[in-house]
Each structure stands twice: as structure tokens, then as C-alpha cells.
DRENPAZA-729836 format. One record per atom (N, C-alpha, C): atom name; residue number from 1; x, y, z. Coordinates in nm, 2 decimals. Atoms other than C-alpha are relative to their C-alpha. Example, Ala and Ser with C-alpha at 12.3 -4.5 7.8 and 13.67 -1.06 7.14 Angstrom:
ATOM  atomo  num    east   north      up
ATOM      N    1    0.09   -0.12    0.00
ATOM     CA    1    1.23   -0.45    0.78
ATOM      C    1    0.09    0.12    0.00
ATOM      N    2   -0.09   -0.11    0.00
ATOM     CA    2    1.37   -0.11    0.71
ATOM      C    2   -0.08    0.11    0.08
//
This chain:
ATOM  atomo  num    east   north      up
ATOM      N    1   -0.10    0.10   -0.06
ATOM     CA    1   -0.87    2.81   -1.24
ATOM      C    1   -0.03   -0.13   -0.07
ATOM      N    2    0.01    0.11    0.06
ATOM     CA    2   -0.79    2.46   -1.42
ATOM      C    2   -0.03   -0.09    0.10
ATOM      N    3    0.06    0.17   -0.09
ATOM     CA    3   -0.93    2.15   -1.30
ATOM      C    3    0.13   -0.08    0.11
ATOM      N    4   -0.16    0.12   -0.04
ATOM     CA    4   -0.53    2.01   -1.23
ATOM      C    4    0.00    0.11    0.13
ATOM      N    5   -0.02   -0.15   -0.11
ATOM     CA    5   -0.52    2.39   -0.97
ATOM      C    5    0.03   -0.04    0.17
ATOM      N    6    0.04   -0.01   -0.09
ATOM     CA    6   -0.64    2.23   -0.70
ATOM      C    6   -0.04   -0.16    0.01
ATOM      N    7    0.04    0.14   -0.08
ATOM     CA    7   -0.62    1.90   -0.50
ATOM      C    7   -0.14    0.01    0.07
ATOM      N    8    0.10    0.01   -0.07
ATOM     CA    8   -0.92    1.76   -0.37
ATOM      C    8    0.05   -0.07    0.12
ATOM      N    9   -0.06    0.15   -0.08
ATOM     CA    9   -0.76    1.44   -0.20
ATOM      C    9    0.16    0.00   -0.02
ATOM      N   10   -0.18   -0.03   -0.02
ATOM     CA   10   -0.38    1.47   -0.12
ATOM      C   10    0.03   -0.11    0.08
ATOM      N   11   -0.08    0.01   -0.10
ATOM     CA   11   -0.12    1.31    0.09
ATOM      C   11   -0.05   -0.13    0.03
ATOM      N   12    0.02    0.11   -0.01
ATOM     CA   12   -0.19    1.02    0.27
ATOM      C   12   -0.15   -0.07   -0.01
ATOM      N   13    0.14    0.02    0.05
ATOM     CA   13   -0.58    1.04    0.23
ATOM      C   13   -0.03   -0.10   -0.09
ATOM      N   14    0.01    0.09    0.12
ATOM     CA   14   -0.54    0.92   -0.08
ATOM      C   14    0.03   -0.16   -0.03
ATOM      N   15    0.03    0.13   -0.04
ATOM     CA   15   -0.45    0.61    0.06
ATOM      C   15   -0.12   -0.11    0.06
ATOM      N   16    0.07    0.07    0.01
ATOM     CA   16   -0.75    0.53    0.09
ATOM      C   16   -0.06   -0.08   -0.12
ATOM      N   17    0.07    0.08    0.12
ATOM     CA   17   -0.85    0.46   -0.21
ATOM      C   17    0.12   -0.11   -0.13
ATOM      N   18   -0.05    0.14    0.10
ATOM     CA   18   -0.56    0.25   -0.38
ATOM      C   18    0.06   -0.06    0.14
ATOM      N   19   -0.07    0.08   -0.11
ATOM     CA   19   -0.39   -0.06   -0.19
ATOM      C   19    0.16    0.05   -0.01
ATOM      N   20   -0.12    0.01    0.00
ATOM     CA   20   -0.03    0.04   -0.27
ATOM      C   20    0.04    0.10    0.11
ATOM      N   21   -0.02   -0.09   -0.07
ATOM     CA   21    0.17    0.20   -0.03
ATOM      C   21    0.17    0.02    0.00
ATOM      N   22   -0.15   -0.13    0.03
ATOM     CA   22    0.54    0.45   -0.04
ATOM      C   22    0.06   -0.15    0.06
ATOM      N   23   -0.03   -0.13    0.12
ATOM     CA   23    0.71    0.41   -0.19
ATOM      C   23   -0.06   -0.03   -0.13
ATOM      N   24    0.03    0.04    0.13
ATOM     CA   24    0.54    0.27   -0.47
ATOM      C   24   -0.11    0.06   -0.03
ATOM      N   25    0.06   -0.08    0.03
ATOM     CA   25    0.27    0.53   -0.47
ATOM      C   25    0.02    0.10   -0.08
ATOM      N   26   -0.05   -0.05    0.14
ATOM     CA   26    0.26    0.69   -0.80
ATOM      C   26   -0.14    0.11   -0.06
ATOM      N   27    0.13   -0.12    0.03
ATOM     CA   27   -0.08    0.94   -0.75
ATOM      C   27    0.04    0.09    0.12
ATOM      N   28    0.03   -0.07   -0.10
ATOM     CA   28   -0.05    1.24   -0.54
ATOM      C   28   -0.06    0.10    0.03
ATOM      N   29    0.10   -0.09   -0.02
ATOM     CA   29   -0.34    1.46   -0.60
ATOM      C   29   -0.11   -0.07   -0.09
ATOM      N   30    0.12    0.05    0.03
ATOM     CA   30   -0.70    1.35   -0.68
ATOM      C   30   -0.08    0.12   -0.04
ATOM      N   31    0.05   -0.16    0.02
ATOM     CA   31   -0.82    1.70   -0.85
ATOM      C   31   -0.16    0.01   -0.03
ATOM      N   32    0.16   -0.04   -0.03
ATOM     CA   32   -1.19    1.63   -0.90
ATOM      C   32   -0.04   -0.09   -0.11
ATOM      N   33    0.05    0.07    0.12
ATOM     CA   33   -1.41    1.46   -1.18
ATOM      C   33   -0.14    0.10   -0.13
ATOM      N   34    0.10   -0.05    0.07
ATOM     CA   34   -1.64    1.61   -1.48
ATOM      C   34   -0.07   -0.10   -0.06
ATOM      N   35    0.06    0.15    0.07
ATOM     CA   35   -1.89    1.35   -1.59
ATOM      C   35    0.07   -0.11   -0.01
ATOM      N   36   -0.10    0.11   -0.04
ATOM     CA   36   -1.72    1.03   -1.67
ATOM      C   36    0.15    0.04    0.02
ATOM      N   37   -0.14    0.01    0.04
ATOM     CA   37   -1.39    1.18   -1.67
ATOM      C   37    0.02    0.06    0.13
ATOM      N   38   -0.04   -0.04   -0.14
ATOM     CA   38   -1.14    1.20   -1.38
ATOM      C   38    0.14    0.06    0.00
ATOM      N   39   -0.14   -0.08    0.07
ATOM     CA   39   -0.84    1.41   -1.32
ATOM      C   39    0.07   -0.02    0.15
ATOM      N   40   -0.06    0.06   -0.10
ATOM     CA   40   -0.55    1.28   -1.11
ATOM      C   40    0.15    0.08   -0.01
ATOM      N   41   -0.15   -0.08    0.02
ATOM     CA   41   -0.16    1.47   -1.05
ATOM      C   41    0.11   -0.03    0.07
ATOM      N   42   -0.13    0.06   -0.08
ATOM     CA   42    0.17    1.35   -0.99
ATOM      C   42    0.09    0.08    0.02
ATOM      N   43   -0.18   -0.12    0.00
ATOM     CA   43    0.52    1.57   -0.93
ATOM      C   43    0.10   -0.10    0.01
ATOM      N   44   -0.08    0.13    0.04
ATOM     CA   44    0.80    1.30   -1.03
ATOM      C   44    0.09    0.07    0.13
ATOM      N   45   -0.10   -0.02   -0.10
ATOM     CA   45    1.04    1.31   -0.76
ATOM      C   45    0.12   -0.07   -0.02
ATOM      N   46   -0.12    0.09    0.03
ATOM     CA   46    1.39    1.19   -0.75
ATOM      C   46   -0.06   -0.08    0.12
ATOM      N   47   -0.01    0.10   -0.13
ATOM     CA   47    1.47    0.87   -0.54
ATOM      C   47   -0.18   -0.11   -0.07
ATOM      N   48    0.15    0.14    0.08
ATOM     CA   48    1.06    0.71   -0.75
ATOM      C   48    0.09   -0.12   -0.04
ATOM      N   49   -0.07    0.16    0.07
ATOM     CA   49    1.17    0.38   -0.79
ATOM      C   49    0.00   -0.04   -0.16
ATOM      N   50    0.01    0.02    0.08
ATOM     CA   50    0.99    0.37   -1.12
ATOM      C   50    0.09    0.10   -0.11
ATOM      N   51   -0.11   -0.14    0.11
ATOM     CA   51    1.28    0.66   -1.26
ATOM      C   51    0.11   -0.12   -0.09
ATOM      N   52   -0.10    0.08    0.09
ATOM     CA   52    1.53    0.56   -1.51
ATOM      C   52    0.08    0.10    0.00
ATOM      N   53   -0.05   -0.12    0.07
ATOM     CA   53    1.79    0.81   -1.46
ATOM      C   53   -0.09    0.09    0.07
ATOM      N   54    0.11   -0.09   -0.07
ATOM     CA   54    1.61    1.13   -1.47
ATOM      C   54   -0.13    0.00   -0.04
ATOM      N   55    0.12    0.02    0.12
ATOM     CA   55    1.34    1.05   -1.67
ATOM      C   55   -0.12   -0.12    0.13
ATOM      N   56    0.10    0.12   -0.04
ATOM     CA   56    1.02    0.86   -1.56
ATOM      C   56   -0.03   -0.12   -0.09
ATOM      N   57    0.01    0.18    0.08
ATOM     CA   57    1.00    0.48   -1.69
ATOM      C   57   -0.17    0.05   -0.10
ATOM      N   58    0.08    0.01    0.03
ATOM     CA   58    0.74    0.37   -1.90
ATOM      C   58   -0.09   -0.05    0.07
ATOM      N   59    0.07    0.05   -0.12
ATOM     CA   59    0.63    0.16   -1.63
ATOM      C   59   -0.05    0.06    0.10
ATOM      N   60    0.04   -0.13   -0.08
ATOM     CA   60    0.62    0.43   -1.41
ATOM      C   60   -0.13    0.07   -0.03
ATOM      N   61    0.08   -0.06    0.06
ATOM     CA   61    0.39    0.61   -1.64
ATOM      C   61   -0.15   -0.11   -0.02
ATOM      N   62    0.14    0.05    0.02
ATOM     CA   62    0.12    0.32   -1.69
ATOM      C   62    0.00   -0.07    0.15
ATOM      N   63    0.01    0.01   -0.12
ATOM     CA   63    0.16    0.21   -1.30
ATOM      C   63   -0.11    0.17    0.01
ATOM      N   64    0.07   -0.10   -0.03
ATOM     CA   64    0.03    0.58   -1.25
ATOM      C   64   -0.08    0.06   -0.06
ATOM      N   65    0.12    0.01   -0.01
ATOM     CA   65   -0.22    0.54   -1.46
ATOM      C   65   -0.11   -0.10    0.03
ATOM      N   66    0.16    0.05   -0.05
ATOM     CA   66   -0.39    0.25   -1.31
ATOM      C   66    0.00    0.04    0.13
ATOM      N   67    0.05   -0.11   -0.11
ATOM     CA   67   -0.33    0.41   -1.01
ATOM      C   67   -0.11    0.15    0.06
ATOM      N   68    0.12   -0.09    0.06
ATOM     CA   68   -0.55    0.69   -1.14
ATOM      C   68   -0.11   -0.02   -0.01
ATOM      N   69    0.11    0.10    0.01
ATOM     CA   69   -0.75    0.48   -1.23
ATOM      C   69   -0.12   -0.05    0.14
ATOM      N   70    0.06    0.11   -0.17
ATOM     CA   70   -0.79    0.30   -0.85
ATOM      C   70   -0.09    0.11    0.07
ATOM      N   71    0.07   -0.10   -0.08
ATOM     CA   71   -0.85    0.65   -0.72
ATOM      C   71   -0.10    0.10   -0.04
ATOM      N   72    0.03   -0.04    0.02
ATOM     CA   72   -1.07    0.74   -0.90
ATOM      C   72   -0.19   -0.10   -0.03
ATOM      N   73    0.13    0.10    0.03
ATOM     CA   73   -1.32    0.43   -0.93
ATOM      C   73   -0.03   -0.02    0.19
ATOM      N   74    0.02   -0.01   -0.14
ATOM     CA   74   -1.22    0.44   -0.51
ATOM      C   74   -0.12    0.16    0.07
ATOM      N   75   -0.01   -0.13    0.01
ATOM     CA   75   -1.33    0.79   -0.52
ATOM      C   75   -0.20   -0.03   -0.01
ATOM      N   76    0.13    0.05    0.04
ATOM     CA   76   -1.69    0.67   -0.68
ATOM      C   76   -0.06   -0.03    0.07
ATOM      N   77    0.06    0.13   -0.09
ATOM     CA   77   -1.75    0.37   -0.45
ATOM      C   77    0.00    0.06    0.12
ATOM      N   78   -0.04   -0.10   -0.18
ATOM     CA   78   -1.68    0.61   -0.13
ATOM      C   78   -0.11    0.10   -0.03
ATOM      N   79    0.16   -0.11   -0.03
ATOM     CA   79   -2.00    0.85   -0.26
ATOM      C   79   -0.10   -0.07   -0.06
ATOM      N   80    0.14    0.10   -0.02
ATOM     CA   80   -2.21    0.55   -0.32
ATOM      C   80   -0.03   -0.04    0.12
ATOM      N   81   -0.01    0.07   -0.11
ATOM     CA   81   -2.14    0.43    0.04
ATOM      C   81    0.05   -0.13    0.00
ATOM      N   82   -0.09    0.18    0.00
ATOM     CA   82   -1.93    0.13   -0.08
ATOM      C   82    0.11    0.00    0.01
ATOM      N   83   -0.12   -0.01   -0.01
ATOM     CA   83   -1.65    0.00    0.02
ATOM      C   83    0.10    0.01   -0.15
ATOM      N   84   -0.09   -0.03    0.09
ATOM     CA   84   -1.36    0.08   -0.18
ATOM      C   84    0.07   -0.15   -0.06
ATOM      N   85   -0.03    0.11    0.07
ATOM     CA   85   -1.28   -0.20   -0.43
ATOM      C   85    0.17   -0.04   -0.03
ATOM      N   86   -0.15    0.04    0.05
ATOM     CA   86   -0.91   -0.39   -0.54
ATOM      C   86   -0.05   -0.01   -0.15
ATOM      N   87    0.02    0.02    0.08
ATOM     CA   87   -0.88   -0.37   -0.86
ATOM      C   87    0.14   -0.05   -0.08
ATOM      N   88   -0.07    0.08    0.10
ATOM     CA   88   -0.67   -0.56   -1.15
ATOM      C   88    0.04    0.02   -0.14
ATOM      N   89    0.06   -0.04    0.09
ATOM     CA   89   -0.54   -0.47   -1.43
ATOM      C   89    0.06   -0.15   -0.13
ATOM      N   90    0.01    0.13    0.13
ATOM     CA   90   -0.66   -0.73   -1.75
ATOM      C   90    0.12    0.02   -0.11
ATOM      N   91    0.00   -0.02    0.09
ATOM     CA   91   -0.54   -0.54   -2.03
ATOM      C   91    0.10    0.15   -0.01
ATOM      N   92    0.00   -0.12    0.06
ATOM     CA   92   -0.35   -0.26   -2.16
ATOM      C   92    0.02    0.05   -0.13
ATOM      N   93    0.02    0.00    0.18
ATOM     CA   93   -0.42   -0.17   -2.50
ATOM      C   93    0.01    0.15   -0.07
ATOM      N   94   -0.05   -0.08    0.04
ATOM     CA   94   -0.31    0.11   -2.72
ATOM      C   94    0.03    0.12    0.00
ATOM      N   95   -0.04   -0.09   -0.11
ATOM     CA   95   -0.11    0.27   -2.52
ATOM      C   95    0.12    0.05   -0.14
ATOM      N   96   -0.12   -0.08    0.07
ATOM     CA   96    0.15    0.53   -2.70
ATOM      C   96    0.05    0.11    0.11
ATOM      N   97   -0.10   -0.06   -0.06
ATOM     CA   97    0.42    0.67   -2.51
ATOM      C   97    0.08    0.15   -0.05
ATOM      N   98   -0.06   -0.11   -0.01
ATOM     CA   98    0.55    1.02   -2.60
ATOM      C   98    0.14    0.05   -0.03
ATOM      N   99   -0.07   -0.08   -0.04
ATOM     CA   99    0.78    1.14   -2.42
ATOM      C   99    0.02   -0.07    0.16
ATOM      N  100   -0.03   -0.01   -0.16
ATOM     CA  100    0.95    1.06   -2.08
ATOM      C  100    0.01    0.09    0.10
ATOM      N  101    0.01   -0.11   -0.08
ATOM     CA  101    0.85    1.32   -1.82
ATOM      C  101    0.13    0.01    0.09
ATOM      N  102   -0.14    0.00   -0.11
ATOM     CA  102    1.17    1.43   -1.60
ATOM      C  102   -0.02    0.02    0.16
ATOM      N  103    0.00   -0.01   -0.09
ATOM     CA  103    1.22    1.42   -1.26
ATOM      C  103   -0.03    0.18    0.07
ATOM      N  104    0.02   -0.09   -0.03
ATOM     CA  104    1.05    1.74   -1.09
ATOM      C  104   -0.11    0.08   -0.08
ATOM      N  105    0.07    0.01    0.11
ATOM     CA  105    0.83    1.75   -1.39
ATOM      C  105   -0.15   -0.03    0.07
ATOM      N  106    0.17    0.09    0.01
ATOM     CA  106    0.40    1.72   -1.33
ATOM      C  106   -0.07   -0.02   -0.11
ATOM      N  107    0.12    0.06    0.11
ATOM     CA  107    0.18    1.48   -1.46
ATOM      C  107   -0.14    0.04   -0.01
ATOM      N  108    0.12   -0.05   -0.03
ATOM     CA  108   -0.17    1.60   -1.51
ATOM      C  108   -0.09   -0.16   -0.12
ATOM      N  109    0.07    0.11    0.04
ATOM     CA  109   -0.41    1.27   -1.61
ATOM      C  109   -0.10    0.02   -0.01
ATOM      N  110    0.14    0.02    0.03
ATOM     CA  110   -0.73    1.24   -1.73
ATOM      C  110   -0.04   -0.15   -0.02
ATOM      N  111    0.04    0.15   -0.02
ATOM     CA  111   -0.92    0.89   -1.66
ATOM      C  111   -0.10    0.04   -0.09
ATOM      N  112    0.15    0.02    0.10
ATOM     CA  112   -1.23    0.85   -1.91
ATOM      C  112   -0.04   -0.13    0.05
ATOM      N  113    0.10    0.09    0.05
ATOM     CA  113   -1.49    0.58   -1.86
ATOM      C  113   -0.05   -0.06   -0.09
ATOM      N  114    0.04    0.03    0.12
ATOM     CA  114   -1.54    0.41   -2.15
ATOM      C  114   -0.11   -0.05    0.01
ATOM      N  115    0.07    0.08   -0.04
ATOM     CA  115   -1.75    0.11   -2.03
ATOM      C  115    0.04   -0.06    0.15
ATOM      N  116   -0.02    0.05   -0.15
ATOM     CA  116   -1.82   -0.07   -1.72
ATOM      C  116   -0.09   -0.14   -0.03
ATOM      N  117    0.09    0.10    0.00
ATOM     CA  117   -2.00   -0.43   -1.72
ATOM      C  117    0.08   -0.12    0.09
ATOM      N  118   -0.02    0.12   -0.03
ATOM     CA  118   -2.04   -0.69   -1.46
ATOM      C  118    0.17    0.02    0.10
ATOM      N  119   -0.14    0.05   -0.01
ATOM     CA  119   -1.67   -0.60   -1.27
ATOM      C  119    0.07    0.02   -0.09
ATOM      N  120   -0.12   -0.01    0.08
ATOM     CA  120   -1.47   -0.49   -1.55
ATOM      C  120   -0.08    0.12   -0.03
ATOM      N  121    0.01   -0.09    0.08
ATOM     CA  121   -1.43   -0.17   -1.66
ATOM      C  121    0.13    0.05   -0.11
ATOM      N  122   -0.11   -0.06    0.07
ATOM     CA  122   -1.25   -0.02   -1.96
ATOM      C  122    0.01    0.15    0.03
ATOM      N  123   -0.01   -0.11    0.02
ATOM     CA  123   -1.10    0.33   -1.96
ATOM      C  123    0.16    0.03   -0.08
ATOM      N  124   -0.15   -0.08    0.07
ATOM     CA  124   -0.88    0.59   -2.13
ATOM      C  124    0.09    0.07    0.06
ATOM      N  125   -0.09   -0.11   -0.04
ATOM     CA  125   -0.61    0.79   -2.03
ATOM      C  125    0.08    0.07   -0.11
ATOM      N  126   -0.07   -0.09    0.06
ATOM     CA  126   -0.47    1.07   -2.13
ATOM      C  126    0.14    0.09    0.11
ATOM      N  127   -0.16   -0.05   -0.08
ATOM     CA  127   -0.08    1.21   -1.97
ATOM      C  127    0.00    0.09   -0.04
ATOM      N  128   -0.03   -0.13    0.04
ATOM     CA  128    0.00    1.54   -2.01
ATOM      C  128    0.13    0.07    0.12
ATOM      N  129   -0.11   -0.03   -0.10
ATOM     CA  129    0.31    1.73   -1.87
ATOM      C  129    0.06    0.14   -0.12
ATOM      N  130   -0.04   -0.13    0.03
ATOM     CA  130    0.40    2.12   -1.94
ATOM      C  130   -0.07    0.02   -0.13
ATOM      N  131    0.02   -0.07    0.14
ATOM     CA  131    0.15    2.13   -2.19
ATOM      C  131   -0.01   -0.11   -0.12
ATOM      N  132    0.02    0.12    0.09
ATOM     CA  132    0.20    1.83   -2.41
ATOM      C  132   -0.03   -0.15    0.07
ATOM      N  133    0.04    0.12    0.00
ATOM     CA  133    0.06    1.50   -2.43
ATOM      C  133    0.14   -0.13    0.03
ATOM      N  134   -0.07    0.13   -0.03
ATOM     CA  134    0.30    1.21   -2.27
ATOM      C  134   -0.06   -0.14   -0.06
ATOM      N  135    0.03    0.12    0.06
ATOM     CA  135    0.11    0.92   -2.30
ATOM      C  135   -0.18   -0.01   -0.03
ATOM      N  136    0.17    0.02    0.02
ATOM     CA  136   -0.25    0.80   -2.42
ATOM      C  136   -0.03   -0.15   -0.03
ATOM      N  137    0.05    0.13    0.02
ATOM     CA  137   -0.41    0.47   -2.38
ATOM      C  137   -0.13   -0.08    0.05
ATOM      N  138    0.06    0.08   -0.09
ATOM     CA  138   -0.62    0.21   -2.25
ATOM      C  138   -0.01   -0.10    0.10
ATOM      N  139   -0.03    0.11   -0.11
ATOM     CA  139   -0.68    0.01   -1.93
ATOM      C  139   -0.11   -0.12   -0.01
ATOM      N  140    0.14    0.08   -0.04
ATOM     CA  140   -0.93   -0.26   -1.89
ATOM      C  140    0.05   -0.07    0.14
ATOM      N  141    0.01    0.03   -0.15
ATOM     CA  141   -0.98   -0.31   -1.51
ATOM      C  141   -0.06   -0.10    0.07
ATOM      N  142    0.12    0.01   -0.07
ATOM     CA  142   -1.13   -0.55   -1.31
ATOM      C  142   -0.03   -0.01    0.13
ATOM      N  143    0.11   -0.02   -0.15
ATOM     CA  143   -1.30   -0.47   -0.97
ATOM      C  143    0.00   -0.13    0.10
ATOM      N  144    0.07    0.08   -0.06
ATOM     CA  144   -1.31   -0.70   -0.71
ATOM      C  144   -0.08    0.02    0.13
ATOM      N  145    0.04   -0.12   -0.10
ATOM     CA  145   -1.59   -0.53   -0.49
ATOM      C  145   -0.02   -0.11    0.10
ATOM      N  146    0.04    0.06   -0.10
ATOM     CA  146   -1.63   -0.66   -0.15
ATOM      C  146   -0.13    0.02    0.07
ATOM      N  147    0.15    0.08   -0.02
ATOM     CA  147   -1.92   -0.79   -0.01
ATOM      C  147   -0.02    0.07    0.14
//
């Protein structure tokens, strides 16, 4: 069975770990993590605000990956016993776009860890949908953990 198979964190759960909330939620399965890397799943729905048409934006597509991102550094800070952080995003840097995934369409994401220092971390993503690569890029994030 693939890693994308099987939610870990679904539904509104997953509200725990980013601040946004529906409709502008743009993660809806948290499938697990293998070393630094984390694997997060969307299913485009009509009516996403971030649609264009039938297609998902590009905005769409890098919203849900720092959303991926959130829940997945939320995800961390919750099996350290820390609270779950807000995070920001600095930077996004060589990001390449694809393909527009369509409405009814899943995303399967991969987060990477690149670095972490001090409150910022960078990472990569990788999009994927039926098989091919949508988008691939980088975020630089930064953290603001509460005290």
C-alpha cells in the first residue's frame, strides 16, 4: 500500500494544525511522514475558491503547499509536546508549475526538509496528480512558536 493510501489526520482534525479555516482550507489528508519528508492529499473540489474554471489556480497549488507545509511542521510540534506554531511564508523560490490539476482531480504532495535554523525553515515540494509531477518548488517558512 502507498504512503498517499491512507489518511492519518483527516477532516476537521486537521484543523488543528493550520490556522485557516473553510473554505480556504486547501489540505485534506495528512498521510504520514518518512524521515524528513512529509506526505499531505488534496481532492479539488468544485465551488474551491482558489479554481479557475475547472482547473486549480496556481495560487491554489502553492497555498496548498504551505498548507502542507503547516501540517506537517504542526504535526512535528504536537509529538514534541509543543504547541503548534503560526507560520509565514518568506519566500518562494523555484517553483515550476506543470500542469493545472482539474476539478475532482488528487493532489498527492511531498514536503522535504531541507533546513531549519533559528525559526525559519526551508523546504521542497513536490505535486503530483494521476501520476505526473504538477508542481515542484521551494518554501522558506518562518515559525512563530509560542511561548
Amino acid at each position: 500500500m502507498g504512503i498517499f493510501e491512507k489518511a492519518l489526520i483527516s477532516g476537521d482534525e486537521l484543523l488543528e494544525y493550520i490556522p485557516q479555516r473553510a473554505p480556504f482550507v486547501m489540505v485534506d489528508s495528512y498521510c504520514g511522514r518518512m524521515e524528513k519528508a512529509s506526505f499531505t492529499a488534496l481532492t479539488l473540489k468544485e465551488g474551491n475558491l482558489l479554481n479557475d474554471g475547472n482547473h486549480f489556480s496556481e495560487s491554489g497549488i502553492i497555498e496548498h503547499i504551505a498548507q502542507s507545509a503547516a501540517v506537517a511542521a504542526g504535526v512535528d510540534f504536537n509529538a514534541q509536546g509543543k504547541p503548534v506554531p503560526r507560520g509565514f511564508i518568506g519566500a518562494v523560490s523555484k517553483m515550476m508549475i506543470n500542469k493545472l490539476p482539474m476539478v475532482g482531480q488528487r493532489l498527492n504532495t511531498t514536503i522535504t526538509e531541507i533546513q531549519k535554523f533559528q525559526g525559519i525553515s526551508l523546504v521542497s515540494a513536490k505535486v503530483e496528480c494521476e501520476g505526473l509531477i504538477v508542481a515542484e518548488g521551494e518554501l522558506k517558512i518562518f515559525l512563530q512558536e509560542n511561548e
